[in-house]
SEKOL-881494 format. One record per residue (C-alpha): residue number from 1; residue in one letter; chain; x, y, z. Coordinates in pm, whole numbers, always signed. Example, Ala and Ser with C-alpha at 12.3 -4.5 7.8 and 13.67 -1.06 7.14 Angstrom:
% residues 2
[1, "a", "A", [+1230, -450, +780]]
[2, "s", "A", [+1367, -106, +714]]
% end
This chain:
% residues 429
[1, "x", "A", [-4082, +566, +931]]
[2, "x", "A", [-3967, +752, +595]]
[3, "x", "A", [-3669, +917, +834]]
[4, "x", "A", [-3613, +574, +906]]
[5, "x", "A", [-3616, +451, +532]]
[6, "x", "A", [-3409, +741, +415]]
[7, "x", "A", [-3122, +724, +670]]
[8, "x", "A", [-3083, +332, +603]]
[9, "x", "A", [-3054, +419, +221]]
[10, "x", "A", [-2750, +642, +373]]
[11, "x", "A", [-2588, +371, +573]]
[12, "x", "A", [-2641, +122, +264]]
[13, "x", "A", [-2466, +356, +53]]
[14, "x", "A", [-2167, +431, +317]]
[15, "x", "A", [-2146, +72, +376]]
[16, "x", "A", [-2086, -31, +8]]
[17, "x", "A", [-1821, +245, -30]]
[18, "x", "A", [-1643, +191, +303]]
[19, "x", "A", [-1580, -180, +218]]
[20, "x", "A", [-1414, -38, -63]]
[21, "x", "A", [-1235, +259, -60]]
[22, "x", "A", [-1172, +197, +361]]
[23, "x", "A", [-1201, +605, +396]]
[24, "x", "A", [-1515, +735, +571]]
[25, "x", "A", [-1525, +1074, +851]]
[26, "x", "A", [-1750, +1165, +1085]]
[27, "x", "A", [-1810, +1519, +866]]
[28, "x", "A", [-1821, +1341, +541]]
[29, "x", "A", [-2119, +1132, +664]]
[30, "x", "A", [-2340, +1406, +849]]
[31, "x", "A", [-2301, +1580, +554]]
[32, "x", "A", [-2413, +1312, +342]]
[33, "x", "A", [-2716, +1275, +579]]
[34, "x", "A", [-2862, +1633, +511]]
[35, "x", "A", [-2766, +1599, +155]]
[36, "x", "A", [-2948, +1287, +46]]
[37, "x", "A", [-3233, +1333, +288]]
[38, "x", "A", [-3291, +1684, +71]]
[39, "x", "A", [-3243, +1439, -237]]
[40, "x", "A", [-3502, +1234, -154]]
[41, "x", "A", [-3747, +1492, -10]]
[42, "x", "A", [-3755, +1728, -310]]
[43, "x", "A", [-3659, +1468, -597]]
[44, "x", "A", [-3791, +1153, -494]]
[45, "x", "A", [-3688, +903, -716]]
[46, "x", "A", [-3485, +1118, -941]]
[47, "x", "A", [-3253, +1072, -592]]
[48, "x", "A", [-3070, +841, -729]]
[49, "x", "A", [-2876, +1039, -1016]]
[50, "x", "A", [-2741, +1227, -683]]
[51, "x", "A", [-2532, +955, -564]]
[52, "x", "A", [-2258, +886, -845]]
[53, "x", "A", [-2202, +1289, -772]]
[54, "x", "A", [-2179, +1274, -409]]
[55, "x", "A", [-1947, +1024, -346]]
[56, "x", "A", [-1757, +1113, -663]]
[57, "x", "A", [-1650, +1427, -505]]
[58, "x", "A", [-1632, +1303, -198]]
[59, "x", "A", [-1346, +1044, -300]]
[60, "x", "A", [-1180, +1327, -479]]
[61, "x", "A", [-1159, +1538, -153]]
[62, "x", "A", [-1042, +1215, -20]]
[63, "x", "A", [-707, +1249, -261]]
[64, "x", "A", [-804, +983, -487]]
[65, "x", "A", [-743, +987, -832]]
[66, "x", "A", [-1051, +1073, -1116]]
[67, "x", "A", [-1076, +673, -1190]]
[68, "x", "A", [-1029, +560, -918]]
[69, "x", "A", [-1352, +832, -762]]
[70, "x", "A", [-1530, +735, -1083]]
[71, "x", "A", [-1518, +308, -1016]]
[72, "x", "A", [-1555, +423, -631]]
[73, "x", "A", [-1901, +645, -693]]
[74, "x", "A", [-2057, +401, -982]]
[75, "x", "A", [-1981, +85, -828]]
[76, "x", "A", [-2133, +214, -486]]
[77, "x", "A", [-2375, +290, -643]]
[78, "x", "A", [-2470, +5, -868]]
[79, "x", "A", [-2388, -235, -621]]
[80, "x", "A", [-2649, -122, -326]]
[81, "x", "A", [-2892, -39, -637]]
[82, "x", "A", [-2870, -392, -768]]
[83, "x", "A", [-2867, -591, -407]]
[84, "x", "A", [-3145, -412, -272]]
[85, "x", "A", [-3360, -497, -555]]
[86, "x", "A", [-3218, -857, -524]]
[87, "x", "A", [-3359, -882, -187]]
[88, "x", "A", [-3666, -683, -212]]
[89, "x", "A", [-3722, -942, -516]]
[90, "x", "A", [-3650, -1225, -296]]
[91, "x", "A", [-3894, -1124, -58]]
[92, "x", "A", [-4176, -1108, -311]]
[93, "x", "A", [-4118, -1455, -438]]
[94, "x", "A", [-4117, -1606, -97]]
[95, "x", "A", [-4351, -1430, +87]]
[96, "x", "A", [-4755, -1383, +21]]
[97, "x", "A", [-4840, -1040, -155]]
[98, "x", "A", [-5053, -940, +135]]
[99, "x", "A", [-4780, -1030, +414]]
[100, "x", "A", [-4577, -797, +184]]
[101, "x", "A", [-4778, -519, +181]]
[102, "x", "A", [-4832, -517, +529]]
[103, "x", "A", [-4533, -528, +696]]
[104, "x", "A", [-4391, -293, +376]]
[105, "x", "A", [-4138, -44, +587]]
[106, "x", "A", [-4026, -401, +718]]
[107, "x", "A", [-3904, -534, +431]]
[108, "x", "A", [-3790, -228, +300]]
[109, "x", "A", [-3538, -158, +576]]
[110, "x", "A", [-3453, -546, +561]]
[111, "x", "A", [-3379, -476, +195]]
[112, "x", "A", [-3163, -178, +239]]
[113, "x", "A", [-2983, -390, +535]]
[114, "x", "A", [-2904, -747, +386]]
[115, "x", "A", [-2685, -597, +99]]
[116, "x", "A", [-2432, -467, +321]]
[117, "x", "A", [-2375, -822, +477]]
[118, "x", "A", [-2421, -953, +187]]
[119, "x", "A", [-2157, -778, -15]]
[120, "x", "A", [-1911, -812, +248]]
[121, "x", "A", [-1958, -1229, +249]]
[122, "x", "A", [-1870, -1203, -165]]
[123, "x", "A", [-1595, -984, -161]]
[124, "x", "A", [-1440, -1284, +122]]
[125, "x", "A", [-1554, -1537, -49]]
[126, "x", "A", [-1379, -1374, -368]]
[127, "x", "A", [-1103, -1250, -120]]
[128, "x", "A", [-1065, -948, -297]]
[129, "x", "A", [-796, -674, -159]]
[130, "x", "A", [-1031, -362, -202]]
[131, "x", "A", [-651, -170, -69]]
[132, "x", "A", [-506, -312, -412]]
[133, "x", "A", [-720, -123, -627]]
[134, "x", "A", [-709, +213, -416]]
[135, "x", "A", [-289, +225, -523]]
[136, "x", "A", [-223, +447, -787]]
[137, "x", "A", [-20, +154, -984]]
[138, "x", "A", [-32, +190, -1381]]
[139, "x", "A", [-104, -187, -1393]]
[140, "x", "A", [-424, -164, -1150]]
[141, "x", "A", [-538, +158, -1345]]
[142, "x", "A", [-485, +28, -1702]]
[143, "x", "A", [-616, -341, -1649]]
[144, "x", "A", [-837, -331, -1342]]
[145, "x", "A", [-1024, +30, -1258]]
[146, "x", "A", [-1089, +125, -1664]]
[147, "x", "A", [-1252, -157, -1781]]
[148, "x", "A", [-1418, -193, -1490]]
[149, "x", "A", [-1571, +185, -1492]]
[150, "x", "A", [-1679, +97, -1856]]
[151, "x", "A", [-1868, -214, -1802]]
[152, "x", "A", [-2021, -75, -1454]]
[153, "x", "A", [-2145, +213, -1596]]
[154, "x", "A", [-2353, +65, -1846]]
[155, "x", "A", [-2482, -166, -1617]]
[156, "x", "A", [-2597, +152, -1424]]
[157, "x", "A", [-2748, +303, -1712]]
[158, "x", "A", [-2942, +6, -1761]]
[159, "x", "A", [-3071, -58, -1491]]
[160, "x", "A", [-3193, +310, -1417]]
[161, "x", "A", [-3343, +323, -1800]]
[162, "x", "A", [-3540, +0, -1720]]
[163, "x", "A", [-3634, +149, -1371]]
[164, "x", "A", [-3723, +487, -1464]]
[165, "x", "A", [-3933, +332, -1789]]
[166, "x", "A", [-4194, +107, -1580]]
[167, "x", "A", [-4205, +399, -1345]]
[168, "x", "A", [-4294, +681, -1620]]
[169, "x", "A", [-4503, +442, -1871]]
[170, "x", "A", [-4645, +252, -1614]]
[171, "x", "A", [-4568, -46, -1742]]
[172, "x", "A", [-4463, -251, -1443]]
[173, "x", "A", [-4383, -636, -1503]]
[174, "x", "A", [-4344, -820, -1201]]
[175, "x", "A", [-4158, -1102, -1424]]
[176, "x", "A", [-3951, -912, -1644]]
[177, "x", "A", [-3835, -684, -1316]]
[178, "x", "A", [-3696, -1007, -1151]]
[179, "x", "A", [-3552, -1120, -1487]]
[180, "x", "A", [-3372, -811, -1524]]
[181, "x", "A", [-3259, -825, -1090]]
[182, "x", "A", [-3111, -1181, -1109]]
[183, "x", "A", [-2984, -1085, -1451]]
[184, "x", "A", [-2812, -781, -1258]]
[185, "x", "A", [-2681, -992, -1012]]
[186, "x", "A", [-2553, -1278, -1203]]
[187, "x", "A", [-2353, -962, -1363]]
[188, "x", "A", [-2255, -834, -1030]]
[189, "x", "A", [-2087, -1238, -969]]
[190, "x", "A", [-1912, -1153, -1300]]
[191, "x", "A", [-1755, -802, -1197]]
[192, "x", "A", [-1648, -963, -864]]
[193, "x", "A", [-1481, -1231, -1049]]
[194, "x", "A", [-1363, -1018, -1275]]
[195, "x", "A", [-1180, -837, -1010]]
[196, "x", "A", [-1063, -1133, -825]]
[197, "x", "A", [-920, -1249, -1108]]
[198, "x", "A", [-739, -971, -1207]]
[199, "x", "A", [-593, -874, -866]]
[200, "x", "A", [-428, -1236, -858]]
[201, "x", "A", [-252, -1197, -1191]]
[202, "x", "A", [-110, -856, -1059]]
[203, "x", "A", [-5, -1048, -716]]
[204, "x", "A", [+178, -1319, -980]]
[205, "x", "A", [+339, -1053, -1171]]
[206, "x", "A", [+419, -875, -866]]
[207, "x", "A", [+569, -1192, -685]]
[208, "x", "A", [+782, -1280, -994]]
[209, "x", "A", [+929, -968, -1026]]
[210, "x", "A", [+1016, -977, -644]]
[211, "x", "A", [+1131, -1348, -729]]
[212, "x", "A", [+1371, -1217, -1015]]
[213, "x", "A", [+1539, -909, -791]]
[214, "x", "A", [+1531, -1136, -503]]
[215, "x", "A", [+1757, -1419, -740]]
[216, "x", "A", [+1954, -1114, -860]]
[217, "x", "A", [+2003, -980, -532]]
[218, "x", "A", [+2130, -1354, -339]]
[219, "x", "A", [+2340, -1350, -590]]
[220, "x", "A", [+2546, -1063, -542]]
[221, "x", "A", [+2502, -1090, -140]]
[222, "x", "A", [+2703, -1461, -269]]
[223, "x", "A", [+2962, -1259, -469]]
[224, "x", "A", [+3034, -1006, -182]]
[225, "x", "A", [+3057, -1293, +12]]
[226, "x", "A", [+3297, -1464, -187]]
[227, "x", "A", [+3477, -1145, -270]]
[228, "x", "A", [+3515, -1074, +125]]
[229, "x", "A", [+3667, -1445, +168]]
[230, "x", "A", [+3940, -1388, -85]]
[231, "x", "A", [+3989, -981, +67]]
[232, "x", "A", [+4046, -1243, +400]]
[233, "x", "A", [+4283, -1507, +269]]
[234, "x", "A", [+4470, -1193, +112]]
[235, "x", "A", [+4507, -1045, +457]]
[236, "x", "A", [+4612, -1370, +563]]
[237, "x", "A", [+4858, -1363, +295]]
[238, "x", "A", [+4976, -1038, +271]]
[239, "x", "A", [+5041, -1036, +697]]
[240, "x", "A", [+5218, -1352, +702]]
[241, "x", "A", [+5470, -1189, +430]]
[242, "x", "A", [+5489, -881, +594]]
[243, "x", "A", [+5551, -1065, +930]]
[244, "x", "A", [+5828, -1208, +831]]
[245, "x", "A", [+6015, -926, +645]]
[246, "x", "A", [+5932, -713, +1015]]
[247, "x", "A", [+6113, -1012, +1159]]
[248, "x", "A", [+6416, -996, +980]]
[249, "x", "A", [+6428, -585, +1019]]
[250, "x", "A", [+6379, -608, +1368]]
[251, "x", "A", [+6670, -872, +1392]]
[252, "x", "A", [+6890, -619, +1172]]
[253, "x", "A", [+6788, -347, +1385]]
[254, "x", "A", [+6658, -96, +1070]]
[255, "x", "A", [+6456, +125, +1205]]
[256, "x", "A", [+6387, +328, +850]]
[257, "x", "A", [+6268, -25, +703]]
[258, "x", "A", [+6026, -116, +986]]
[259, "x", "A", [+5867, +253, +979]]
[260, "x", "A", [+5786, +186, +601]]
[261, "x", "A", [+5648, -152, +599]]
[262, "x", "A", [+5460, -25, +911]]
[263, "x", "A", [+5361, +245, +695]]
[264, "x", "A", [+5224, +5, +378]]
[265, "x", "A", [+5079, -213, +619]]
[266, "x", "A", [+4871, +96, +765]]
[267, "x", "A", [+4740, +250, +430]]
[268, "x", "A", [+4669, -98, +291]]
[269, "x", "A", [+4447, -235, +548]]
[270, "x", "A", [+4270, +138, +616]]
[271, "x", "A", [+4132, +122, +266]]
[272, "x", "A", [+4053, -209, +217]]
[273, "x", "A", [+3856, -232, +559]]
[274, "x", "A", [+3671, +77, +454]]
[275, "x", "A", [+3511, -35, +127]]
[276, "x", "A", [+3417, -349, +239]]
[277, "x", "A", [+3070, -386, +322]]
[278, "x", "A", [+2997, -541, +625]]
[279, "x", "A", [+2613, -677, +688]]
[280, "x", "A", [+2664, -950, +888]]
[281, "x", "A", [+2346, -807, +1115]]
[282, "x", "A", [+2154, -941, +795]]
[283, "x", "A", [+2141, -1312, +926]]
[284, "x", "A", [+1892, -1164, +1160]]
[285, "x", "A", [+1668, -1154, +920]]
[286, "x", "A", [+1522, -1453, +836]]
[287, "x", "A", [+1255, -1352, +551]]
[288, "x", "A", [+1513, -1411, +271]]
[289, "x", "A", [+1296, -1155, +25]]
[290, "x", "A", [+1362, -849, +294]]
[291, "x", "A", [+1706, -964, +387]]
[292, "x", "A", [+1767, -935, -16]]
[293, "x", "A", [+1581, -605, -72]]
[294, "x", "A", [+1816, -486, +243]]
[295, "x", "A", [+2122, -614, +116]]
[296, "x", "A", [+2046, -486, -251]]
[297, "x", "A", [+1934, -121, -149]]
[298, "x", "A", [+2239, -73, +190]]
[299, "x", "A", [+2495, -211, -108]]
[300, "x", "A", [+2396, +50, -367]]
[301, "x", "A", [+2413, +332, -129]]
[302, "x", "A", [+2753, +183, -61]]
[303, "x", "A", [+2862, +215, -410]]
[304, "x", "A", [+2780, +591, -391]]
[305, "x", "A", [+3047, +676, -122]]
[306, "x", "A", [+2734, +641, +122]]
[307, "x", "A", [+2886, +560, +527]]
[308, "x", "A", [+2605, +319, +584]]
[309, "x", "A", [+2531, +170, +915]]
[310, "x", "A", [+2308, -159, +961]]
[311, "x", "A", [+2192, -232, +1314]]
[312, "x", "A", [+1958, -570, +1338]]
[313, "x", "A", [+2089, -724, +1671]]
[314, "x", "A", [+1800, -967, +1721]]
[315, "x", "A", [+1613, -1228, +1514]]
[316, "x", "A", [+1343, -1080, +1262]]
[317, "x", "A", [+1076, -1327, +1141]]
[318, "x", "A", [+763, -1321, +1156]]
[319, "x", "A", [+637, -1014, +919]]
[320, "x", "A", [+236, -933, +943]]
[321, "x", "A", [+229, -673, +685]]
[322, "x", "A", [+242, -769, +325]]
[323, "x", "A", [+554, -863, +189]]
[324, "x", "A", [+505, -647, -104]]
[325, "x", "A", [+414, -321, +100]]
[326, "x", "A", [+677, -403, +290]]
[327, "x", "A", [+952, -452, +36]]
[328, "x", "A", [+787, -83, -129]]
[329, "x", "A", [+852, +76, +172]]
[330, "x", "A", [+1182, -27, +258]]
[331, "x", "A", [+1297, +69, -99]]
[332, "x", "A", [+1128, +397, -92]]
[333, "x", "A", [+1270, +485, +240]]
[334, "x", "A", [+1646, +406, +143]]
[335, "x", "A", [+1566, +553, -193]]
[336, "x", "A", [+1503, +873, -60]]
[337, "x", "A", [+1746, +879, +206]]
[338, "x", "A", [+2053, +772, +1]]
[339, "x", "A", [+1915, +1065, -260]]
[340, "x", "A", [+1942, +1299, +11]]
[341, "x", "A", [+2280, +1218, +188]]
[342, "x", "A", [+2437, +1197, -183]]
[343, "x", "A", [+2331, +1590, -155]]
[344, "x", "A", [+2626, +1642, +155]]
[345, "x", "A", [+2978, +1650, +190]]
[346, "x", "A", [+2942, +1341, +418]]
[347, "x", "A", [+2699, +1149, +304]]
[348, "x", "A", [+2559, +896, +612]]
[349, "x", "A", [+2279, +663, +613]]
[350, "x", "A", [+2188, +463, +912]]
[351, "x", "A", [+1935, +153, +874]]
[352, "x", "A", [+1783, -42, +1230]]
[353, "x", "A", [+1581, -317, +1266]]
[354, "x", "A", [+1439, -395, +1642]]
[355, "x", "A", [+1128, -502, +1845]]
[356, "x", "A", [+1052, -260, +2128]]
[357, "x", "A", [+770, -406, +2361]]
[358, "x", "A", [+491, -567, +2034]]
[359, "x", "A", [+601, -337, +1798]]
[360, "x", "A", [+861, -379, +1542]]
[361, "x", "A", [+1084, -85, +1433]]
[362, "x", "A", [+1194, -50, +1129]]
[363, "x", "A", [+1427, +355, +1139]]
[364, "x", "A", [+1618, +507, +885]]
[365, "x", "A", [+1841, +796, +933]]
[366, "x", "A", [+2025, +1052, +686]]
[367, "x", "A", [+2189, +1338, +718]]
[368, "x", "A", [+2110, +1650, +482]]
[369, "x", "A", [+2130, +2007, +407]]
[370, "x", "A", [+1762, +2079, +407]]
[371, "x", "A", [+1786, +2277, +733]]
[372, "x", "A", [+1338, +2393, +689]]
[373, "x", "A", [+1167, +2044, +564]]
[374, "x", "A", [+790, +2104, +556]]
[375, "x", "A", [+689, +1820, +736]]
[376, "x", "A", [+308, +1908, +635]]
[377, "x", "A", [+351, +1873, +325]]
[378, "x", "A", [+633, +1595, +249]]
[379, "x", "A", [+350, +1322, +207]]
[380, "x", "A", [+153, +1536, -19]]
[381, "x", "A", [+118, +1443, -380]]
[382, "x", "A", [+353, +1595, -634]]
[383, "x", "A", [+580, +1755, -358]]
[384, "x", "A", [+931, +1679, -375]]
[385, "x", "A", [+1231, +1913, -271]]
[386, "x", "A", [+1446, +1748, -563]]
[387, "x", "A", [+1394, +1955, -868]]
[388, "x", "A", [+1275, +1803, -1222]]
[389, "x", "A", [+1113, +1516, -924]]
[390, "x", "A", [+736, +1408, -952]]
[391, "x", "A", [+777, +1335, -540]]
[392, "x", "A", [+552, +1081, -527]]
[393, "x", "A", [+740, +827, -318]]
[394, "x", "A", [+634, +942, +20]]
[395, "x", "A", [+303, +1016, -128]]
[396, "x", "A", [+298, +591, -203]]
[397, "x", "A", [+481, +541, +161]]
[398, "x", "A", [+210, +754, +308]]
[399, "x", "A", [-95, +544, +140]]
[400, "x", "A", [+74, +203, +222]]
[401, "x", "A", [+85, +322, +589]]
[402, "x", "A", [-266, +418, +615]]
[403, "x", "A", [-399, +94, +406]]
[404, "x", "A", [-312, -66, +812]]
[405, "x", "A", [-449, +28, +1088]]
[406, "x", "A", [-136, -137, +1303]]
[407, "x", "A", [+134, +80, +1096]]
[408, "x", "A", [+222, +378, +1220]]
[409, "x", "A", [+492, +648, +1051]]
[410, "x", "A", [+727, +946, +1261]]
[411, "x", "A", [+872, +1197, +1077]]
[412, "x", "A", [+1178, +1379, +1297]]
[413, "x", "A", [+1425, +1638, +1186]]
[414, "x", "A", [+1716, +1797, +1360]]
[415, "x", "A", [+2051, +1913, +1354]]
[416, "x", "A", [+2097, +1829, +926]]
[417, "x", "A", [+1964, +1477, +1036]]
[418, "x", "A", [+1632, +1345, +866]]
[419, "x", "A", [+1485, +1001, +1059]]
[420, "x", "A", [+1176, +822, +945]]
[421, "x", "A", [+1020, +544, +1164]]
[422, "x", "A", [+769, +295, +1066]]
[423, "x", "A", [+591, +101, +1360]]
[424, "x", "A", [+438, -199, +1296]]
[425, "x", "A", [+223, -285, +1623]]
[426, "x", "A", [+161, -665, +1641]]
[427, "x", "A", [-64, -618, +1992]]
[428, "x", "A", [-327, -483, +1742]]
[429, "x", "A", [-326, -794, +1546]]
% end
């Protein structure tokens, strides 16, 4: 019954984490198995200074940053430390001392069960985004994952000087232990409040900056507009002029005239066609926020001498990943592909939007010079084949991607072309 025992203190500790930091492998958790079951063998109840370390390295190893492992290990921790005393407490108030002790390994497995369940129920009732705080965002690190490693730590310590003090002195009161549990746990309300809070003021903040760019961005899709009406009426102009004049040449028979105003006519309407931008495959997208971040990023890489090519030949609406991943993606995508195309002697950049089967497509081609991309290592933190470039962007593209398990992203290179494909499966809905 003690295997028993120990291996649900395992899945109780791998079930808090999980439901935070969504990263768990098969490896990781045998490991973890052997590990603890030696902690608890040969340390007993000095275990539980082992587990901060464990999964502290273990969310390292799992690319996360040193806060991030630090709130990931402590509030673990904490959190199936405090609800499994909550419960075991529970027990003891409703149920007669001698019922207790005999059906002990019982309630003790009950104990180290409940808190998982009962975790997940808060965090929905909170609906807190535990993908938010795993983003390596300044805002999240500064105003969410510091304080929080502060004021969960010394709830830790606490608790485990209280703990370890009735265990060594003896001094075991039944009153002041429960006290100190609902105490603990009317705390543990506060940090998930806390959280919630904080991760909707970052969702405002977010939302108003997309608001702002998304203004700023309808309005020059209305001056292009506007600007490619009066291009039109100038056409209409100009032609009508330059009909007439051909008229009168072709009356007077002057060959020499008609050549030239062919001529003008020719270079005029070559340039003018070629620098105007043309995204009329935008009114197939019918989230207004993409169809702005699309316009804003395709017209940029326009201004920098970019031959851009839009393809969206059917309607886009409905849009099941979040609209601020999305719109991070999307820029980071074009950013990097318009950086790279700048690099050759003809730049290109080509953008599609389609739905193939229950998936939606989202590619992005550019040509380059790179002729040996390490695909291996393009996603990895730091790596960038810019120079004086952190290369983080893919890094961010690759962590958005794996926050959903219905996003999928290709890599392809060949022949000086670089493609990127995101797949967003809706059958996995």
């Amino acid at each position: 019954m003690h295997l028993v025992i120990a291996f649900t203190q395992v899945l109780l500790l791998w079930g808090i984490y999980y439901s935070v930091a969504r990263k768990i492998s098969l490896f990781g958790f045998a490991y973890s198995v052997l590990y603890f079951f030696a902690c608890f063998a040969f340390l007993t109840r000095l275990s539980v200074f082992m587990i901060i370390p464990f999964f502290f390295v273990y969310s390292l190893l799992k690319k996360f940053s040193i806060s991030q492992s630090i709130f990931l290990s402590v509030y673990s921790a904490s959190v199936a430390l405090i609800l499994t005393n909550f419960v075991e407490q529970t027990f003891m108030i409703f149920v007669s001392d001698q019922v207790f002790k005999e059906y002990n390994d019982i309630f003790t497995i009950i104990s180290l069960i409940l808190p998982i369940f009962l975790h997940y129920i808060v965090t929905k009732i909170y609906r807190i985004d535990w993908r938010l705080l795993n983003r390596n965002n300044e805002y999240i690190q500064k105003k969410i994952i510091s304080p929080l490693n502060i004021i969960i730590s010394l709830i830790f310590i606490i608790f485990l000087g209280v703990y370890f003090y009735e265990f060594y002195y003896n001094r075991q009161d039944i009153d002041s232990s429960r006290y100190l549990v609902f105490f603990l746990i009317f705390i543990f309300f506060g940090i998930e409040t806390f959280i919630s809070q904080k991760i909707d003021r970052y969702f405002q903040h977010e939302l108003q900056e997309i608001k702002d760019k998304q203004i700023q961005q309808l309005g020059s899709y209305t001056s292009e507009i506007e600007a490619m009406y009066q291009t039109l009426r100038g056409f209409r102009h100009d032609y009508l002029n330059i009909f007439l004049t051909l008229k009168s040449s072709i009356k007077a028979g002057d060959i020499t005239e008609i050549r030239q105003i062919y001529g003008e006519m020719e270079n005029s309407s070559s340039m003018d066609l070629t620098t105007a931008v043309d995204f009329s495959d935008l009114s197939n997208v019918k989230n207004s926020a993409l169809k702005s971040v699309l316009y804003w990023k395709l017209t940029e890489a326009k201004k920098d001498h970019i031959q851009v090519e839009l393809e969206i030949e059917e309607v886009i609406d409905d849009l099941e990943v979040d609209l601020i991943d999305l719109v991070r993606m999307i820029s980071i995508l074009i950013d990097n592909a318009t950086e790279e195309a700048k690099k050759t002697a003809e730049p290109m950049l080509k953008l599609a939007l389609f739905k193939k089967d229950e998936t939606l497509m989202l590619v992005i081609q550019n040509n380059t010079n790179e002729t040996n991309i390490p695909l291996g290592k393009i996603f990895n933190a730091n790596f960038s084949t810019k120079k004086n470039h952190q290369g983080i962007g893919l890094y961010n593209l690759k962590k958005i991607v794996d926050s959903y398990d219905f996003v999928e992203l290709d890599t392809e290179v060949s022949n000086n072309s670089f493609t990127q494909i995101i797949s967003i499966n809706e059958e996995q809905l």
